[in-house]
Every structure is written in structure tokens, then in C-alpha cells.
C-alpha positions in Angstrom: -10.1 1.5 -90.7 -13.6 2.8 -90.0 -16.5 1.2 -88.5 -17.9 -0.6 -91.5 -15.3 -2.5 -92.2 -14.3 -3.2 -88.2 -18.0 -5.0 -88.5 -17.8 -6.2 -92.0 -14.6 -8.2 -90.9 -16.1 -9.2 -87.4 -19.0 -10.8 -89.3 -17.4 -12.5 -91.9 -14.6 -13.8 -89.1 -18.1 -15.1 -87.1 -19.5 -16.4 -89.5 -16.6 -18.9 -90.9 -16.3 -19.9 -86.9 -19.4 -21.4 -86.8 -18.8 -23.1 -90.4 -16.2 -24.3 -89.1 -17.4 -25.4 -85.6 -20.9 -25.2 -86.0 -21.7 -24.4 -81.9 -20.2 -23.6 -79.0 -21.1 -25.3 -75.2 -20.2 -23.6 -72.1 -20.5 -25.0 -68.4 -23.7 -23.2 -66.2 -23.7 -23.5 -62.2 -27.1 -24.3 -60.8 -27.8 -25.1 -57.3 -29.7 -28.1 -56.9 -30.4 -28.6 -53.1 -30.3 -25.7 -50.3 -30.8 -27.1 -46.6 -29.6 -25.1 -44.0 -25.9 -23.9 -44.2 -25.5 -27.6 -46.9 -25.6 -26.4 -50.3 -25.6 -28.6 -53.4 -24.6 -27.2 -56.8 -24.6 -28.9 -60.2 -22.4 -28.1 -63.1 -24.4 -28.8 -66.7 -23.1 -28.6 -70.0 -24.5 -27.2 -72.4 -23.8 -26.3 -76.0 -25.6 -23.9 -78.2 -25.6 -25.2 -82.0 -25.3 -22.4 -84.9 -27.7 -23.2 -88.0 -26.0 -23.4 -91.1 -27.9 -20.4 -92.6 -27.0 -18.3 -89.9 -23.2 -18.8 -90.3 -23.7 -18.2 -94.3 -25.4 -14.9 -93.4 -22.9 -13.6 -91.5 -20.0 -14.1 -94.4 -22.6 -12.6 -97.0 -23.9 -10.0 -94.7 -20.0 -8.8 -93.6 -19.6 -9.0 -97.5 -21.5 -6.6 -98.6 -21.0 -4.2 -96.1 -17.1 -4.7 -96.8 -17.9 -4.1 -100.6 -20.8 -1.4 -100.2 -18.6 0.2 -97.0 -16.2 1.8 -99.2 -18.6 3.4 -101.3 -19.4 6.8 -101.1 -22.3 8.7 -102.8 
């Protein structure tokens, strides 16, 4: 398998994730209060939303480079 179609098939696997889930949130560590040796951290959540389009994009994008990949000339 050559490069092409190791990307082709990572976009098009991308892109139906975020169809499917449409984001993704992850937990960031932030330190609220520092006094002395007393440090006070805060966890926040946070999730990133994927547009639509962008997850479309991906599928078409890894489509054509699977179809147009094998192509030579």
C-alpha cells in the first residue's frame, strides 16, 4: 500500500468519525490560584465540535485521492 492510499483511507476513516460523532471534548488542567507552596488547579472540559462540511470533505477528499491514487500517467 503506498502513501496515497495510507492518506486516502485515513481521510475517509476521519471523516465518517466526525459524521458519526460530530466532536470530540478532552479535559485541560489550569491552575487557578498559586500562594506560596498552596496550589489550586482546575480541571475544564472542553469539547471541540467538527462542522458538518468539514467531515463531508474529508470522505470526498480521501475519495478522490483513493480513485485518482491509482492512476498513473
Amino acid at each position: 500500500m503506498n502513501a496515497t492510499k495510507l492518506i486516502a483511507l485515513v481521510l475517509i476513516a476521519g471523516g465518517a468519525l466526525a459524521l458519526i460523532y460530530g466532536g470530540f471534548s478532552y479535559t485541560q488542567d489550569s491552575t487557578a490560584v498559586k500562594l506560596g507552596p498552596l496550589e489550586l488547579t482546575v480541571k475544564e472540559k472542553k469539547t471541540v465540535n467538527v462542522p458538518l462540511w468539514a467531515g463531508i470533505g474529508a470522505i470526498a477528499v480521501g475519495g478522490l485521492l483513493l480513485v485518482m491514487g491509482g492512476r498513473k500517467g
